[in-house]
N, C-alpha and C positions, 0 to 999 in steps of 0.2 A: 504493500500500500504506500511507496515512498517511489514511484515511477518518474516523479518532478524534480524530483533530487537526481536520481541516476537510473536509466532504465536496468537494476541489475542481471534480469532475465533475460537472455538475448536470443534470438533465433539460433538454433545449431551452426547454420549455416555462416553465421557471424564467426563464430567461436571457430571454425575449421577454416574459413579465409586467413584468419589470423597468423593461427599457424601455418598453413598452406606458403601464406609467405615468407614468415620465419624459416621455413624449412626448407623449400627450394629457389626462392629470390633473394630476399636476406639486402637489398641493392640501396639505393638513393637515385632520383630520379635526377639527371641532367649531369650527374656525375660519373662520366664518360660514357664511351663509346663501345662498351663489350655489351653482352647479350643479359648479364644480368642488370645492369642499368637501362639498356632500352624498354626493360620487361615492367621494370620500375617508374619507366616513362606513362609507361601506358596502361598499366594501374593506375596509375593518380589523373591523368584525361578521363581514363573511364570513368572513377571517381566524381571527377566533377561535372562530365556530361550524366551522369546517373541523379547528382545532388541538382544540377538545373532542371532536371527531368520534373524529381519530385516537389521539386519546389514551382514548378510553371518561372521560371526564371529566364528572359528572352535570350536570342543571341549567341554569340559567342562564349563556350562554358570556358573560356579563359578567361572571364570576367568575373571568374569564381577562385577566389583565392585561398588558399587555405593557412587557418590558426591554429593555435592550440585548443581553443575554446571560444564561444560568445565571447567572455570578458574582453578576452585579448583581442577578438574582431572589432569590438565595440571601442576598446583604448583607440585603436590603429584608427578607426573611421573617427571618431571626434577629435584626437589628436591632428588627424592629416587635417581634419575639415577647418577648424574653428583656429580664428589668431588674435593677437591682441585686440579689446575691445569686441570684436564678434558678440553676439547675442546666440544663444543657447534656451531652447526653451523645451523641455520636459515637464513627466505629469508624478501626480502622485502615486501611481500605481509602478515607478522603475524597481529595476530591482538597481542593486549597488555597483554593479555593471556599468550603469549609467548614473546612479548618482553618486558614486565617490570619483569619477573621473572629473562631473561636473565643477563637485567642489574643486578639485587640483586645480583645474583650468581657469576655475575662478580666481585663485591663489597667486597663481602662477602666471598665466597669464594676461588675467584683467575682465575675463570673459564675462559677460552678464548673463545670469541662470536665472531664466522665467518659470512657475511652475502653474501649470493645469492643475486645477481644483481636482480632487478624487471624490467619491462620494460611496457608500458601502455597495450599492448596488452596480457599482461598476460603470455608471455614466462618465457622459464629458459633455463639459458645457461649450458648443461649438461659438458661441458670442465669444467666452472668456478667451476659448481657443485663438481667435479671430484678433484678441486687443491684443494678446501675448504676442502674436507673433508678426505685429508691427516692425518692420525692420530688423527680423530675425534673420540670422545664416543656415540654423541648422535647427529644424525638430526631430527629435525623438520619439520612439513613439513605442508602445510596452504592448507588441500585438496582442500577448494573452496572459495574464496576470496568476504569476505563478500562488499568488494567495487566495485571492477570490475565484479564478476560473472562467473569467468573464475575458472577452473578445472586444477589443478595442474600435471603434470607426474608424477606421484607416483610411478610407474611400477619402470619406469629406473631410476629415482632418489634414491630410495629403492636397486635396485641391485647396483650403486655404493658403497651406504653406508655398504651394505655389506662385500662387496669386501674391503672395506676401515676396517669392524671390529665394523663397528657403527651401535647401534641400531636407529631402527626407530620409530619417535612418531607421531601420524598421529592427527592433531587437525580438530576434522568432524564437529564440530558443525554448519557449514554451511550446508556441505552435508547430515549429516544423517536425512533420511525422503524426503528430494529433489532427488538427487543420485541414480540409481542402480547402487553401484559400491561396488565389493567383497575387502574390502580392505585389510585384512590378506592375500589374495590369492594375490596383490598386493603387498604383500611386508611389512606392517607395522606389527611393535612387538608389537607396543600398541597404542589403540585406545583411546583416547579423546573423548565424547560424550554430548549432552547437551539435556534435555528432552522437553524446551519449545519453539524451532523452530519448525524445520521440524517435531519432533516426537511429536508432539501438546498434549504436557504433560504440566503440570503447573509449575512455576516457583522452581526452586528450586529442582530440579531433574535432574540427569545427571550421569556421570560416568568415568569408566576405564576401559577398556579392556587390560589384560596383557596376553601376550604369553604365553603358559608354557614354563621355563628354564628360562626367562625372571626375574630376580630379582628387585624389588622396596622398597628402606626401605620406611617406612610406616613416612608420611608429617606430621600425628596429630597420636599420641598417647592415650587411655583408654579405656571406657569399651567398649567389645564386646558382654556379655553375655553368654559367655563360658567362662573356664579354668581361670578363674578368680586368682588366687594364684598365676600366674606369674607375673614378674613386668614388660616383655618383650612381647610386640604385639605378636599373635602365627605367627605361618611361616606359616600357612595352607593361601589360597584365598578362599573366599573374606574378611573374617576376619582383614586377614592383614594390610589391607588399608581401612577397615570401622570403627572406633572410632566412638563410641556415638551415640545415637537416631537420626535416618535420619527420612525425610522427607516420611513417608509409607504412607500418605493419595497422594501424590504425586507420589509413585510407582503406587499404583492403577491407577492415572491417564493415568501412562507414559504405563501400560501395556495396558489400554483399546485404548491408540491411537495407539501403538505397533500394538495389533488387529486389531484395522481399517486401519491402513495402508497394513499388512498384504490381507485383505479382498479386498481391493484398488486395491492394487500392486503398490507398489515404482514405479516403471517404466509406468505405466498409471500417475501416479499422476503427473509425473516427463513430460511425453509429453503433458496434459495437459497446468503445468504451462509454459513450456518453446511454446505454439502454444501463449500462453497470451504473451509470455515476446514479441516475436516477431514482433506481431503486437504494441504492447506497443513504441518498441524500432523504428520500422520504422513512427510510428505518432507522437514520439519526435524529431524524426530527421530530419524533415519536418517544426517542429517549427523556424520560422525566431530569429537569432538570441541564442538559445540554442545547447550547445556543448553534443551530448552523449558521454559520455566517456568512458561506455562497450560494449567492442569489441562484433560485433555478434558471439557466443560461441554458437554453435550449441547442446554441450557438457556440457553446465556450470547450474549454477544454476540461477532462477529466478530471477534477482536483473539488475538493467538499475540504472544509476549514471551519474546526468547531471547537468551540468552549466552554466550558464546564464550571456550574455554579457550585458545583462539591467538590472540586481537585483542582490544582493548577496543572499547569499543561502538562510540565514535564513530567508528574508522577503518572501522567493519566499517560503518556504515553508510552513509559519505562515499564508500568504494571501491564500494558495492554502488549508488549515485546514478551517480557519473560515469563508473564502467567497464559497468554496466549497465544503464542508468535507473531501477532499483527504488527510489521512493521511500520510506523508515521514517522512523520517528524514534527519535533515537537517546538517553539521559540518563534521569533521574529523571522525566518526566512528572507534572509536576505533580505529585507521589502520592508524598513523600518515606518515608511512615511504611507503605507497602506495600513500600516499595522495602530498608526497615529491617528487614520481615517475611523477605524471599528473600534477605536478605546482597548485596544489588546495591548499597546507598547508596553504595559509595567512587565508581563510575565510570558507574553506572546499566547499564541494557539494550535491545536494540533491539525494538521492536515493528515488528510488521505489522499492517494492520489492512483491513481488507475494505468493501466499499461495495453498493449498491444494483448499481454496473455493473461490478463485478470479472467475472472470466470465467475459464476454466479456462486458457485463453492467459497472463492475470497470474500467475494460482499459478503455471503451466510454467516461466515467464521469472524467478519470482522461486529459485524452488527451485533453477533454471541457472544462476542470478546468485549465489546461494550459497555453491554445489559449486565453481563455479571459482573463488568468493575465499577461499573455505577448503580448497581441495586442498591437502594437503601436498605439496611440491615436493620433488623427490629428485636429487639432484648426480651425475651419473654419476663412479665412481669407478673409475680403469685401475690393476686388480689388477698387471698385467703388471710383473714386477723386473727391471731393467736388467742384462745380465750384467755 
């Protein structure tokens, strides 16, 4: 029940890529000229013609660059984008991904950080959206809100910032793999990606998607394995923005689940988890006593976020691990300023959060694991007066 966190359960076929390439590739891609480096080449194209694929991402998939993670995709995009004085405007539903880079930028560089109101039910006020981004550079935008579960307006959010002259930076890591949502065709210049959610890649895999016309100075600096004799990143993508030996046993993975989602269909996988989240979310909200606090989002992604008037989070999720194996997570989820929205910042709340292989046996077992940590306990008391 912690799939938001890491997707730990992976498709077989993930886990045998892995090795597959450990075991007879073993290479770096661009890193010469023999048969186990070109193999390596074309792993990582396939890679990221598989990750445009699932993500409806136009173009050239060398527009698709690959990180270590969201984080580091989302450093690299606000860092290239945003320079002194620049205007920055994010909402209250980011996770820390995007707002402890804000603050640096703010620090550091001078940058003015506007914020979109959040509200519990996972709105946006497109007027307030509208005054923010007066003379803005860059919005952010938090497609699926790894606390609430709710699905951000991208569409019209997107065409304001336009109109305003601001690019858009679309952070998917919650969506990509949950999601069927075209989000270039939406509106975002650049996409944020992360390989070990939704797209049940292993850790340490993820990315960037950048427009074409779209410019990024490059977050890290050196080798690429081409053109070596400049002292200057080339201008060419993916190049640009990929410094140094990534994580290609990891590509593999990210393309074999690419594949299997592909083979799936996002949008099966996606009704699936959300028939789970449903039943999930009406057998907590029945629990005497515990508060849901994601809205039913018809729309959003797999994740139920609740708290409890008899336990604080963290007991209620350590008793609900070792007396029942239901795994949550329990605190502030990286998401401090959503957590400020629902009055949970002193001790945070526990989520649930659903995957590609939940089953209706998970919801049963977690809903039973609930009921019996939260049954009110009753003392028997002997009425009976002594004569």
């Amino acid at each position: 029940m912690d799939y938001a966190a890491t997707s730990a359960v992976r498709p077989p076929e993930v886990v045998d890529a892995v090795a597959e390439f450990l075991g007879s590739v073993g290479c770096t891609p661009g890193r010469g000229g023999h048969s186990g480096a070109v193999e390596a080449t074309r792993i990582a194209f396939r890679c990221r013609r598989a990750v445009a694929r699932v993500l409806s991402l136009p173009g050239d998939p060398g527009r698709v660059a690959f990180a270590h993670n969201a984080t580091h995709a989302l450093n690299t995009a606000l860092y290239g984008l945003l320079g002194p004085g620049d205007v920055l405007v994010i909402s209250q539903y980011d996770h820390n991904a995007v707002l402890r880079p804000a603050h640096r930028l703010a620090q550091t560089r001078g940058v003015e950080v506007r914020t979109i109101s959040g509200d519990p039910a996972g709105g946006v006020d497109l007027e307030e959206t509208a005054r923010l981004l007066d003379g803005a550079k860059v919005l952010a935008v938090n497609v699926a809100s790894n606390v609430l579960g709710t699905v951000a307006p991208l569409g019209p959010m997107a065409r304001l910032a336009h109109s305003a002259g601001a690019v858009v930076v679309a952070d998917a890591a919650q969506a990509a793999g949950h999601v069927e949502a075209d989000l270039a065709e939406s509106g975002a210049d650049v996409v944020a990606f992360t390989g070990h959610k939704g797209l049940l890649a292993p850790q340490g895999t993820g990315g960037l998607w950048v427009r074409d016309g779209v410019e990024i100075e490059p977050y890290c600096v050196g080798g690429t394995g081409g053109d070596s004799r400049r002292r200057e990143m080339p201008l060419e993508m993916p190049d640009r923005l990929e410094a140094g030996t990534g994580n290609v046993p990891g590509l593999a993975g990210l393309l074999a689940g690419c594949r299997f989602l592909a083979r799936e269909g996002v949008g099966a996988v996606h009704a699936r988890e959300m028939a789970l989240k449903a039943r999930l979310r009406d057998g907590l909200s029945s629990v005497p006593g515990l508060d849901v606090l994601s809205p039913p989002a018809p729309d959003g992604v797999p994740v139920v976020t609740v708290r409890s008037r008899r336990m604080d989070a963290a007991t209620l999720a350590e008793r609900l691990d070792r007396e029942h194996g239901v795994q949550t997570r329990a605190g502030i989820h990286c998401a401090p300023e959503v957590h400020a929205v629902l009055g949970t910042s002193e001790e945070g709340a526990v989520r649930f959060s659903l995957g590609w292989a939940s089953s209706e046996e998970d919801v049963g077992a977690a809903l039973e694991g609930v009921d019996a940590t939260l049954r009110p306990t009753t003392v028997p008391v002997d009425l009976a007066v002594a004569p």
